[in-house]
N, C-alpha and C positions, 0 to 999 in steps of 0.2 A: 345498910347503905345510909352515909352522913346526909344533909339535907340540902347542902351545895348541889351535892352529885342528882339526889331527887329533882330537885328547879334543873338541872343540867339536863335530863332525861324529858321530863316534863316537856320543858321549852323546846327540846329538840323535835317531841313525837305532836304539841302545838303546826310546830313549823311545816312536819310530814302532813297533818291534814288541813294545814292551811292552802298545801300547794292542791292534794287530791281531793278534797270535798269542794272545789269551783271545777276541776274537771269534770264531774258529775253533774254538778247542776247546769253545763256551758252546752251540754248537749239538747237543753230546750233556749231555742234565740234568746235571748236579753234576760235569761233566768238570774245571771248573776248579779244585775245592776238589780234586779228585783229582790231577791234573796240572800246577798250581801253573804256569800258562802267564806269566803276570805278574815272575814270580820271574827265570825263564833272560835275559831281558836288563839286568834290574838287576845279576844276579851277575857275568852280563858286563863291564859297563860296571867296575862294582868293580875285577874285577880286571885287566881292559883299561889302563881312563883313573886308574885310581887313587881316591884315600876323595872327592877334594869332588865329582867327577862321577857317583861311584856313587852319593853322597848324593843329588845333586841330582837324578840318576835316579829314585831310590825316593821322592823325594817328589814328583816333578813325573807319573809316570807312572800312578800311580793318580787321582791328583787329573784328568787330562786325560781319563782312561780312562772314570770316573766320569761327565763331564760330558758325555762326547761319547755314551757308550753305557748308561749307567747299572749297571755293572761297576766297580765294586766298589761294593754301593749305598750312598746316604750313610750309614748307618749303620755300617756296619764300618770307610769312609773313613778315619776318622783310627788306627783303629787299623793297617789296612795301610799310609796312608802312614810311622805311625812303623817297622814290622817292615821295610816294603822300604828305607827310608833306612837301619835301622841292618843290613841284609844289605851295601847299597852300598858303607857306610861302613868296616864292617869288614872286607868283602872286598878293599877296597886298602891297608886298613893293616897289614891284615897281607901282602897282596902286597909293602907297600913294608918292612915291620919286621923277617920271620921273616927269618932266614939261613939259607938252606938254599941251597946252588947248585944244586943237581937243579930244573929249573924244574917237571916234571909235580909233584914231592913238593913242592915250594912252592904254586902250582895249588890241590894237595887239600888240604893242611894250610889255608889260605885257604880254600876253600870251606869244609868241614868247619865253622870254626872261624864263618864268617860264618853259616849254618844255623844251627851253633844257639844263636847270640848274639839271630840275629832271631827266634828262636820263645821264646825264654827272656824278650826284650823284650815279645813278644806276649803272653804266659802274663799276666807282667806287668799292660800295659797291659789286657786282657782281663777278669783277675780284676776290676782298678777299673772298669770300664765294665759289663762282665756280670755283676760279684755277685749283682745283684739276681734276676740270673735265670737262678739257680742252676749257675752258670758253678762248675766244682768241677777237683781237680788231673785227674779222669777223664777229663772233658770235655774239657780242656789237652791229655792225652797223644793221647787219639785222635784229634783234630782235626790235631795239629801233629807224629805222627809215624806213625800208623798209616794212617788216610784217606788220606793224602797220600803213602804209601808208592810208589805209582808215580810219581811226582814227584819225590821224592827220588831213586829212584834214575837217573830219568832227566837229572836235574841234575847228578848224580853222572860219568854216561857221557859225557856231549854238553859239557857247560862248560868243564871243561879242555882238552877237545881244542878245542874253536872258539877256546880264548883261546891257545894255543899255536900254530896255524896262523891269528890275528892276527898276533901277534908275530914268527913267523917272517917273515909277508909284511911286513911295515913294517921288517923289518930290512934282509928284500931291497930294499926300495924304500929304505932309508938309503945303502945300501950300493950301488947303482946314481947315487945321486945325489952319492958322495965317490969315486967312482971314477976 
């Protein structure tokens, strides 16, 4: 299998547990604003398949999420699909830009770097959509770094290592196939 088709699979089977790992966690109240269940396979994909499949991730997976389960509901809709497309986006460009040979320190600098580009987007987009209703820098922070505190770090622990034993196994599987 060429490596298009691999990022094609990939991105797709991202997208499937983007929609059913929030249905899991939605079945404890507010577990998802806490555990950010939607996030871990967009950052995936990111820094998996690289910036257009992570894009296309963070946008295609809330929008399917939404329709199929009404998660994420339509009003917040466009603002997560802009925060998960620009988590996607940056989590492969900077997979693909930083230089750093250390892959785990490449990984985190990438993660890190894509976190909080998409919450800084959100704040963003947030402020223009929830001005009106009294959306303030306070509100910002503790939505997008305190509440979410066990999310963050569990995106922290689990992401790199799942993307690191990707990579290892697709290499073994290059590497069995030029042998």
């Amino acid at each position: 299998m060429n490596s298009i088709t691999k990022k094609l699979v990939s991105c797709a089977l991202c997208i499937a547990l983007g929609v059913l790992l929030p249905i899991a966690f939605h079945v404890i109240p507010n577990a998802g604003s806490v555990f950010l269940p939607m996030h871990i396979p967009v950052l995936i994909c990111g820094l998996f398949c690289g910036a257009p499949y992570g894009l296309a991730c963070g946008i295609i997976t809330p929008f399917i999420s939404s329709v199929m389960t009404g998660m994420p509901p339509a009003m917040m809709l466009p603002k997560m699909i802009i925060e998960l497309g620009v988590y996607g986006l940056v989590a492969g460009l900077c997979t693909q830009y930083i230089p750093q040979k250390n892959e785990m320190t490449k990984l985190y600098m990438s993660l890190i770097i894509a976190m909080l580009a998409g919450r800084i987007v959100n704040g963003f987009v947030s402020t223009f959509i929830l001005s009106t209703q009294g959306y303030t820098l306070s509100v910002f922070m503790t939505a997008s770094f305190i509440t979410c505190l066990p999310g963050i770090i569990i995106q922290l622990i689990v992401i790199p290592v799942l993307v690191r034993i990707l990579n290892k196994s697709i290499y073994k599987q290059t590497e069995k196939v030029f042998a």
